[in-house]
C-alpha positions as CSV (number, residue, x, y, z in Angstrom):
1,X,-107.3,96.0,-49.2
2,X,-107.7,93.3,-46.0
3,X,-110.8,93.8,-44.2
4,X,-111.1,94.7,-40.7
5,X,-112.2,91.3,-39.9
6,X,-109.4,89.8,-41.6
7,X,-106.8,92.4,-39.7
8,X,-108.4,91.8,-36.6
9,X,-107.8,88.0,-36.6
10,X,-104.1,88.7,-38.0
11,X,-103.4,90.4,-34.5
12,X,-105.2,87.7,-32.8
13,X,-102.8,85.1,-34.4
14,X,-99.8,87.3,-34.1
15,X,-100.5,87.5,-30.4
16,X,-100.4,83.3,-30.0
17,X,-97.1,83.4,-32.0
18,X,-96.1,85.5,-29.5
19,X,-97.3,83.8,-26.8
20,X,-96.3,81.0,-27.7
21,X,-92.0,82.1,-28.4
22,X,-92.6,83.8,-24.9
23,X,-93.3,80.2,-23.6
24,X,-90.6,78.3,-25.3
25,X,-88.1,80.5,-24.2
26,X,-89.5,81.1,-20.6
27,X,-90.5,77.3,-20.2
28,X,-92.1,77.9,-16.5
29,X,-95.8,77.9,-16.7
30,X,-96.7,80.4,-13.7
31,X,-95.3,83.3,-15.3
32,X,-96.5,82.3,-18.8
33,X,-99.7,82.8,-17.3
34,X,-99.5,86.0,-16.2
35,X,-97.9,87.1,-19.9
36,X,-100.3,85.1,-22.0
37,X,-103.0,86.8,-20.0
38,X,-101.7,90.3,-20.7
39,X,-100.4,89.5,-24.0
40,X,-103.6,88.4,-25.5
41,X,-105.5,91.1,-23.7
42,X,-103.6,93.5,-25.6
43,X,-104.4,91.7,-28.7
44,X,-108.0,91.6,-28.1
45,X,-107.9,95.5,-27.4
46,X,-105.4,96.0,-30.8
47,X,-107.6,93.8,-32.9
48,X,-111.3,93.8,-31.8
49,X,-111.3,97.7,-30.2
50,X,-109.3,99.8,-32.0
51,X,-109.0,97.6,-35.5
52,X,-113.1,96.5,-35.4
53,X,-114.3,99.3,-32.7
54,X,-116.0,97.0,-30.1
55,X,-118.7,95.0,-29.8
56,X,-119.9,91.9,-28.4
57,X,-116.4,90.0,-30.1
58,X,-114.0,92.1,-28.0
59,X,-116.2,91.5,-24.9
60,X,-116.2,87.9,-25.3
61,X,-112.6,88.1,-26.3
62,X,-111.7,90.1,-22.9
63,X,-112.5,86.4,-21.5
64,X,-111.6,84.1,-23.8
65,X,-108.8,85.0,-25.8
66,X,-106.1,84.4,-22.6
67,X,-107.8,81.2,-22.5
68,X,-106.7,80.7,-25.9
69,X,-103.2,82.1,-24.8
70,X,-102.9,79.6,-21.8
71,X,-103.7,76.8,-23.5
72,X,-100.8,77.9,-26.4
73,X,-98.5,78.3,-23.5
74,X,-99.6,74.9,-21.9
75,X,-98.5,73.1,-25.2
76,X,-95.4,75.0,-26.1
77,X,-93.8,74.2,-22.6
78,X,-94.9,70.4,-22.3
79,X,-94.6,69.2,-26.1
80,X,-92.4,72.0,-27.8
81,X,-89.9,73.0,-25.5
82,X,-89.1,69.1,-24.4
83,X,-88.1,68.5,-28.2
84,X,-85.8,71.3,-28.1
């Protein structure tokens, strides 16, 4: 059996994967932001609220897992999409 911590931070890094393919495929920042923001937002409420049931993690995470998500997007549309 994973535990919850473990789950939790699967849905984290399933919501940069995300993020990320959204941003290759998009390749325009402004709206990335907007998606990475609500994508990751919905990870943090999968993962740290309903997997872990709150805490100071998903409080923290309400701020700085779409920083996370931007920076993903930043990358994928300057380095990864350029190569493609």
């Amino acid at each position: 059996m994973i535990s919850y911590e473990t789950q939790s931070l699967l849905v984290q890094i399933m919501g940069l994967v995300i993020v990320m393919i959204c941003a290759v495929v998009i390749r325009r920042m402004k709206p990335m932001i907007y998606l990475s923001i609500l994508i990751m937002w919905s990870a943090n409420i999968i993962g740290q609220i309903k997997i872990m049931g709150g805490g100071p993690g998903a409080g923290l995470g309400f701020f700085v897992l779409p920083l996370y998500g931007i920076a993903v997007s930043y990358i994928a549309i300057r380095v990864i999409s350029k190569k493609i």
